[in-house]
C-alpha positions as YAML, in Angstrom:
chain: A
units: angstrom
residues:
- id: 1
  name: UNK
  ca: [3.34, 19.47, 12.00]
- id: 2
  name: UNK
  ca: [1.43, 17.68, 8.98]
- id: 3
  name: UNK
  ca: [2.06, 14.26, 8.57]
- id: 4
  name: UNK
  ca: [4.45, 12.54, 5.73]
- id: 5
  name: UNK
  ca: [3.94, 13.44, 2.25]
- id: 6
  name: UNK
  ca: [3.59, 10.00, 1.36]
- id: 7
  name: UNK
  ca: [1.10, 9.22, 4.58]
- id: 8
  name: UNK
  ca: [-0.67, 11.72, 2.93]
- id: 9
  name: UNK
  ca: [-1.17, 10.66, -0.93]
- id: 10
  name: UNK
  ca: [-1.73, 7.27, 0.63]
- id: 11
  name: UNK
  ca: [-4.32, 8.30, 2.39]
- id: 12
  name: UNK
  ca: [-6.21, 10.48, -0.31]
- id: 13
  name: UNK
  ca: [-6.02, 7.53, -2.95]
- id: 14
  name: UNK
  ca: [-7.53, 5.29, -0.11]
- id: 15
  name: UNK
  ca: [-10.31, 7.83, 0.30]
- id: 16
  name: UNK
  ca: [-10.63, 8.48, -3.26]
- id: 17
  name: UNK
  ca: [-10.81, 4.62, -3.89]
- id: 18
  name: UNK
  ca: [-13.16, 3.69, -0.56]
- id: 19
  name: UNK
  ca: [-15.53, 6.78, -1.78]
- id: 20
  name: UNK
  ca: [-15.81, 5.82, -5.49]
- id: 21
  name: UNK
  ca: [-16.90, 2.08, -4.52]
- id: 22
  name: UNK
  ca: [-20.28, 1.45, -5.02]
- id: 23
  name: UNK
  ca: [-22.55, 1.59, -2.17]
- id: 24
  name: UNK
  ca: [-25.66, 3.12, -0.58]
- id: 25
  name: UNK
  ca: [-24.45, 6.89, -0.26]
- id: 26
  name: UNK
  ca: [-23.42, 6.88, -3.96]
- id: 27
  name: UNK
  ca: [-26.44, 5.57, -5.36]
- id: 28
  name: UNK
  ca: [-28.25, 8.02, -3.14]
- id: 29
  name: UNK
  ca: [-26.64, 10.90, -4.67]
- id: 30
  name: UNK
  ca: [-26.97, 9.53, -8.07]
- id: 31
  name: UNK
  ca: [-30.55, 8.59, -7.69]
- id: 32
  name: UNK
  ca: [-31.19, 12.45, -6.70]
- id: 33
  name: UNK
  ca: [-29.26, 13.73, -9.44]
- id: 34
  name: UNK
  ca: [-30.80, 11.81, -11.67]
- id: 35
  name: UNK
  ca: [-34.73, 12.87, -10.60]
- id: 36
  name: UNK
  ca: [-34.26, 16.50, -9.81]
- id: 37
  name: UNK
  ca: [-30.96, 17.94, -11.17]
- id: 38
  name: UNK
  ca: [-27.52, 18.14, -10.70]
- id: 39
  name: UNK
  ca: [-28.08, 20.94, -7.86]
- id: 40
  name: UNK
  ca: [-29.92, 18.19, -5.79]
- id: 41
  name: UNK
  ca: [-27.53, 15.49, -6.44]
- id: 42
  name: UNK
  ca: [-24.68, 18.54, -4.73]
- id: 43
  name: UNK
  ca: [-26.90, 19.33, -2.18]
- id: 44
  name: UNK
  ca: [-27.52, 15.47, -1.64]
- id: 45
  name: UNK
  ca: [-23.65, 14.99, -1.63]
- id: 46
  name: UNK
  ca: [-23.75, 18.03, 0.90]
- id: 47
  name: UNK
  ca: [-25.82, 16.70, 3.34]
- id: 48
  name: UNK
  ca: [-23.02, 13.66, 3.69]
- id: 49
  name: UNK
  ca: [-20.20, 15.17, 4.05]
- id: 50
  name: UNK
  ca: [-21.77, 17.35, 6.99]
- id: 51
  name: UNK
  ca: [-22.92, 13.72, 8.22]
- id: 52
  name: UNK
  ca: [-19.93, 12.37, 7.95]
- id: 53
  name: UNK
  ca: [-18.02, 15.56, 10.09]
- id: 54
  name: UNK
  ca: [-20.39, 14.10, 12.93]
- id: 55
  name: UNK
  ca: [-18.76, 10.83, 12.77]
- id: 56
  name: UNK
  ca: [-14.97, 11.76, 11.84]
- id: 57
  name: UNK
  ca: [-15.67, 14.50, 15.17]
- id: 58
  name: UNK
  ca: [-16.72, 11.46, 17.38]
- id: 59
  name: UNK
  ca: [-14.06, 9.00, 16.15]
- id: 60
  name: UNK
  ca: [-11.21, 11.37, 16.35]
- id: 61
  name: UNK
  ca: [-11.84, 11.70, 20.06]
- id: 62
  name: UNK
  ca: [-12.74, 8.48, 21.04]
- id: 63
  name: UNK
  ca: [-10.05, 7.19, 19.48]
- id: 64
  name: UNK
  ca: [-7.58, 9.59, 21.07]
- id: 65
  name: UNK
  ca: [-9.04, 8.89, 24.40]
- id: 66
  name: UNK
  ca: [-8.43, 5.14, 23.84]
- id: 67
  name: UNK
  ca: [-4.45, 6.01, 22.53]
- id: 68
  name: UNK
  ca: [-3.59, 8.23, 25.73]
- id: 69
  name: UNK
  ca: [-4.91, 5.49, 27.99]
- id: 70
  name: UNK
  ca: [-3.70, 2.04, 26.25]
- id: 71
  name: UNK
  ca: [-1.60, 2.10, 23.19]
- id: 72
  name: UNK
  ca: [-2.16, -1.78, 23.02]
- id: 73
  name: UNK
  ca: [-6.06, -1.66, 22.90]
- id: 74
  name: UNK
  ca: [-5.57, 1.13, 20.05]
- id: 75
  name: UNK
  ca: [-3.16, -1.31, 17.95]
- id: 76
  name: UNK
  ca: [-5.83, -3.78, 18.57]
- id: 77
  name: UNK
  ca: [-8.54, -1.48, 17.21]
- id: 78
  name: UNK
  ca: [-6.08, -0.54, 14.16]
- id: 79
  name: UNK
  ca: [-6.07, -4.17, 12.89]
- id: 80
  name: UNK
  ca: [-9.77, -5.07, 13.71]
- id: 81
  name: UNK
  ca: [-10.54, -2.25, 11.63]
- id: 82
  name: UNK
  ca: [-7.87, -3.65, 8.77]
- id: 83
  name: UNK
  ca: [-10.63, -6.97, 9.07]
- id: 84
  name: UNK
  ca: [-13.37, -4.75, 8.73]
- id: 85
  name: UNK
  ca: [-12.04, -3.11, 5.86]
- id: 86
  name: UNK
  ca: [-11.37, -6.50, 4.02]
- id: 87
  name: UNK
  ca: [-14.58, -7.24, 5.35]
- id: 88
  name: UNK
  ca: [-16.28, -4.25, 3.51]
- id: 89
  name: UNK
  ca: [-14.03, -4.79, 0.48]
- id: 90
  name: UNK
  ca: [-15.65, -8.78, 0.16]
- id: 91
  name: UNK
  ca: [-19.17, -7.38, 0.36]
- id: 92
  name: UNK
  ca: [-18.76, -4.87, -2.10]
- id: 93
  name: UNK
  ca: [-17.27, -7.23, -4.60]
- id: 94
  name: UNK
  ca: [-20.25, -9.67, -3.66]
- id: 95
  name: UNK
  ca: [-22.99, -7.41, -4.36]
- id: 96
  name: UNK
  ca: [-25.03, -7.65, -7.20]
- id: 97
  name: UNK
  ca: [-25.64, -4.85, -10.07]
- id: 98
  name: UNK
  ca: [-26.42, -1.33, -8.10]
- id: 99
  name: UNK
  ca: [-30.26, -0.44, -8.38]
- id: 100
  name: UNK
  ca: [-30.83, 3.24, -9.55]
- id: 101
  name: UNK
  ca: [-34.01, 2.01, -10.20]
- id: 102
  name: UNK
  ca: [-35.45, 3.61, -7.41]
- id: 103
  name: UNK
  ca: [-38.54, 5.92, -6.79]
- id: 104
  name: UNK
  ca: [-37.38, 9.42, -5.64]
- id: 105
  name: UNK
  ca: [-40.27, 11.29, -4.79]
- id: 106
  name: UNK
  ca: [-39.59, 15.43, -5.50]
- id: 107
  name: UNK
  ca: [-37.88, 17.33, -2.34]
- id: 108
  name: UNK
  ca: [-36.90, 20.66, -2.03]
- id: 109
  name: UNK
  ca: [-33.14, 21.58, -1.58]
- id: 110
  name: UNK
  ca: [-33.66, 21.76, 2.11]
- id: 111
  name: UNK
  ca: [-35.40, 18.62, 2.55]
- id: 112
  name: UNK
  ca: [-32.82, 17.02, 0.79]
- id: 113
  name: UNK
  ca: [-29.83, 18.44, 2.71]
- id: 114
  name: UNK
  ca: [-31.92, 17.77, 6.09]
- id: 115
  name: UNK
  ca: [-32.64, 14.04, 5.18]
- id: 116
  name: UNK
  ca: [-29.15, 12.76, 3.83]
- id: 117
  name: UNK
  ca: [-27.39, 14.33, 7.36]
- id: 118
  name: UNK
  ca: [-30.08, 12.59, 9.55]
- id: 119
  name: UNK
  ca: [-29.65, 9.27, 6.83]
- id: 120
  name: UNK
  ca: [-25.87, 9.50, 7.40]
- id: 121
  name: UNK
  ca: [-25.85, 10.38, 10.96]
- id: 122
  name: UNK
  ca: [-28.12, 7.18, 11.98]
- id: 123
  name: UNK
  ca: [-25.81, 4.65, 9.74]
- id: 124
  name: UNK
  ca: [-23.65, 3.08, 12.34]
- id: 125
  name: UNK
  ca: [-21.80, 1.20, 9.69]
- id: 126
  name: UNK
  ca: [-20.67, 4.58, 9.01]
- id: 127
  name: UNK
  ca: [-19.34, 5.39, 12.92]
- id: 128
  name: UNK
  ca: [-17.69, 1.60, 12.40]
- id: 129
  name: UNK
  ca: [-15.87, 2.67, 9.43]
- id: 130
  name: UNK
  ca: [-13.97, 5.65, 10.55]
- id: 131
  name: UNK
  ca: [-13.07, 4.07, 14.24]
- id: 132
  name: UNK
  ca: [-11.75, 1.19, 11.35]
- id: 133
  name: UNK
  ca: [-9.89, 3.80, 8.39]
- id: 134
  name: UNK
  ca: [-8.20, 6.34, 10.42]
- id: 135
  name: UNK
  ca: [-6.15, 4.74, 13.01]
- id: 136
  name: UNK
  ca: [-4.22, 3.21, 9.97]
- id: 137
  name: UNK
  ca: [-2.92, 6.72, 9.11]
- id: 138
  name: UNK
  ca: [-2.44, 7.96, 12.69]
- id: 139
  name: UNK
  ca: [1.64, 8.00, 13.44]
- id: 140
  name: UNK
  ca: [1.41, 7.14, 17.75]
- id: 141
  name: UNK
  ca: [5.19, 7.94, 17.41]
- id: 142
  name: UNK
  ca: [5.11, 11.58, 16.28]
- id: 143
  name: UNK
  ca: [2.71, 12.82, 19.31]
- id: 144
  name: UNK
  ca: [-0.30, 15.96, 18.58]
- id: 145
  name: UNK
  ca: [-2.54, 12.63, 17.43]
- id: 146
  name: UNK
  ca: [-5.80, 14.39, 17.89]
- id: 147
  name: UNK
  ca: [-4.73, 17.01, 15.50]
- id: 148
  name: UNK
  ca: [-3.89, 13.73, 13.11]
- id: 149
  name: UNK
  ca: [-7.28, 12.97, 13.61]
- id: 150
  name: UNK
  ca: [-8.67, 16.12, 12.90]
- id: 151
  name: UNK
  ca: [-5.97, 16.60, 9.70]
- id: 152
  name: UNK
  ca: [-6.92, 13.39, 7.89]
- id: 153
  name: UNK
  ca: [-10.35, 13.85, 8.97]
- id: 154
  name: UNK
  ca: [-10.78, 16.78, 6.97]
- id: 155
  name: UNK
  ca: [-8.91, 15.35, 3.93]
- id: 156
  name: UNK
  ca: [-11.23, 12.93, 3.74]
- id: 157
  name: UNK
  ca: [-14.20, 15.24, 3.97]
- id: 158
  name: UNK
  ca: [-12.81, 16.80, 0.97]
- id: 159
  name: UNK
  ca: [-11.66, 13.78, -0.93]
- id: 160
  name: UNK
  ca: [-15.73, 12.25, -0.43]
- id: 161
  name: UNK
  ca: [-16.96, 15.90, -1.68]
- id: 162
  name: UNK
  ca: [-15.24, 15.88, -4.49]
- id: 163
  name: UNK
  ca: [-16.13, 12.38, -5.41]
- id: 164
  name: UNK
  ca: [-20.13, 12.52, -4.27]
- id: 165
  name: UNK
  ca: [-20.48, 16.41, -5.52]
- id: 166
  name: UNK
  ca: [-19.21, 14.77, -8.99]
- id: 167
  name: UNK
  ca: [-21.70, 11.92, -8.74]
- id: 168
  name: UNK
  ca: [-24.57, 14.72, -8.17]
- id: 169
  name: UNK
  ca: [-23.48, 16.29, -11.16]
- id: 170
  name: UNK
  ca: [-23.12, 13.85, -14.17]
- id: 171
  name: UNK
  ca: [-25.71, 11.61, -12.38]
- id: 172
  name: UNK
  ca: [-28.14, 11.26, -15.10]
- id: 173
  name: UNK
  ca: [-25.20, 9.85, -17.36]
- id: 174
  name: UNK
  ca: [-23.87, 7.52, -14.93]
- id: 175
  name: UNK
  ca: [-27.20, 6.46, -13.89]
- id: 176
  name: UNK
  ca: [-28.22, 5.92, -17.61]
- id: 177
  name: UNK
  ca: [-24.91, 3.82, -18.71]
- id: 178
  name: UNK
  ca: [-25.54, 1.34, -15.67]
- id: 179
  name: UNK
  ca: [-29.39, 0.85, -16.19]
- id: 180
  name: UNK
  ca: [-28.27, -0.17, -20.00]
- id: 181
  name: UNK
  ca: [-25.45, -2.78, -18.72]
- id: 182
  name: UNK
  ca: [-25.53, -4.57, -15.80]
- id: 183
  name: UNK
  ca: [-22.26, -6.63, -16.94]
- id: 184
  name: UNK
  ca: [-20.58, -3.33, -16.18]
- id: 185
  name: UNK
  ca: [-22.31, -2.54, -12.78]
- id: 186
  name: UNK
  ca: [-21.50, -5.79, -11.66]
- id: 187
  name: UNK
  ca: [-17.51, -5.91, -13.18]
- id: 188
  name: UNK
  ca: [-17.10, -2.21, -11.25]
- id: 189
  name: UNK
  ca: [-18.22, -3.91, -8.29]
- id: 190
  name: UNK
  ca: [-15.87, -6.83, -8.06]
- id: 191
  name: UNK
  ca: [-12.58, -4.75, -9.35]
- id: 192
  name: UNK
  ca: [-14.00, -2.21, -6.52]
- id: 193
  name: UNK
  ca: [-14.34, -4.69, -3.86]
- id: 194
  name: UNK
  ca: [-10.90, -6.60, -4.73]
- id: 195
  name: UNK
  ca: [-8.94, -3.40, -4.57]
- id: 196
  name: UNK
  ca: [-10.35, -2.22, -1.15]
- id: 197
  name: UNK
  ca: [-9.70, -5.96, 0.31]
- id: 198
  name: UNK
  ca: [-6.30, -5.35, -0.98]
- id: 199
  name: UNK
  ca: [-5.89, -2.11, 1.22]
- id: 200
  name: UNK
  ca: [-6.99, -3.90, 4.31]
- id: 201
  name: UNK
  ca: [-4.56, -6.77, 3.53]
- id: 202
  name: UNK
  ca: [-1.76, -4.24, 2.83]
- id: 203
  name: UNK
  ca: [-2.24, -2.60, 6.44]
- id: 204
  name: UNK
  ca: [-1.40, -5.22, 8.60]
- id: 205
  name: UNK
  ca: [1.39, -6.58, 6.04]
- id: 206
  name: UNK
  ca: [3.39, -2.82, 5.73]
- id: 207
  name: UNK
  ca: [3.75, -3.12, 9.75]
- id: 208
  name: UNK
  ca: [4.99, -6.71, 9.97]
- id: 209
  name: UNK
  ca: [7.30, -5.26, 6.83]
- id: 210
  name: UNK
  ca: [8.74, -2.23, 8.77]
- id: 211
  name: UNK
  ca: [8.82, -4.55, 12.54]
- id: 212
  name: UNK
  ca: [11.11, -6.88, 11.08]
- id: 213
  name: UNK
  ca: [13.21, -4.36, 8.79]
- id: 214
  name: UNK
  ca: [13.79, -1.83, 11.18]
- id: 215
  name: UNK
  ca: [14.54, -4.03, 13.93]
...
């Protein structure tokens, strides 16, 4: 059984929204795109997304391990990971102008693809994020919660290709607008940052909202 339709857009803007802000993995993408083609800026957003199956894989059954055993350490996970997100959100909209400045030295395809899974792989701020995101879309009340796990893991796979294959693509364009104006790297990163504070905020707040209206 798939989870609410509305569960489900939620989740895809959050994904759409947490993928788009600026960080690391983006710039990575962009800064291949922009110094050997859009097919190495794909193959760079590629290599991620099979990095990031490795994590969603592990989180998905940890977390339904933790859920089967103690329902109350899970809801404490859930809301540590709504701090975390606020906490990502604040040092996004911190940072200073992104820096696609960098020296990419020439790989081949395969190099590429091998290098961004092992990059993404060894990030554990990566592993911290999904044990933080998906619990807040996981409905404990509806039972099959590993498939949950395994549903929205997916949809994010798909939502973070679509953003970082894009990336690879127009990179050189992207890159080129931001070298020219930092005033509008730095505004992207503060709307960024305010809006992904807001979704950590809004977690904890739509539960205290449904506690005290449905009981």
């Amino acid at each position: 059984m798939l989870p609410d339709s509305a569960l489900i857009v939620s989740f895809i803007f959050s994904a759409l929204l947490l993928t788009l802000a600026p960080g690391p993995d983006i710039v990575y993408v962009a800064m291949r795109g922009l110094s050997q083609g859009w097919r190495a800026g794909l193959v760079a957003a590629f290599g991620l997304i099979t990095g990031i199956f490795v994590h969603i894989t592990l989180a998905g059954l940890g977390l339904s391990v933790i859920l089967a055993s103690s329902p109350i350490l899970f809801t404490v996970i859930k809301y540590a990971g709504a701090l975390y997100i606020i906490y990502i959100g604040w040092q996004i909209a911190r940072s200073g102008p992104l820096n696609l400045d960098e020296d990419a030295h020439s790989l081949s395809l395969g190099q590429i693809y091998r290098q961004t899974i092992l990059m993404n792989i060894l990030n554990p701020k990566v592993a911290l994020f999904f044990l933080a995101f998906l619990p807040q879309f996981v409905d404990t009340s509806s039972g099959h919660t590993t498939a949950q796990f395994v549903f929205f893991g997916f949809l994010f796979q798909a939502c973070a290709f679509l953003v970082m294959g894009g990336m690879g693509i127009f990179a050189g364009a992207i890159a080129s607008a931001l070298r020219q104006n930092k005033a509008v790297s730095l505004y992207i990163n503060r709307v960024s940052g305010s809006i992904v504070m807001l979704l950590g905020i809004f977690i904890p707040v739509k539960d205290i909202w449904d506690y005290v209206f449905e009981n």
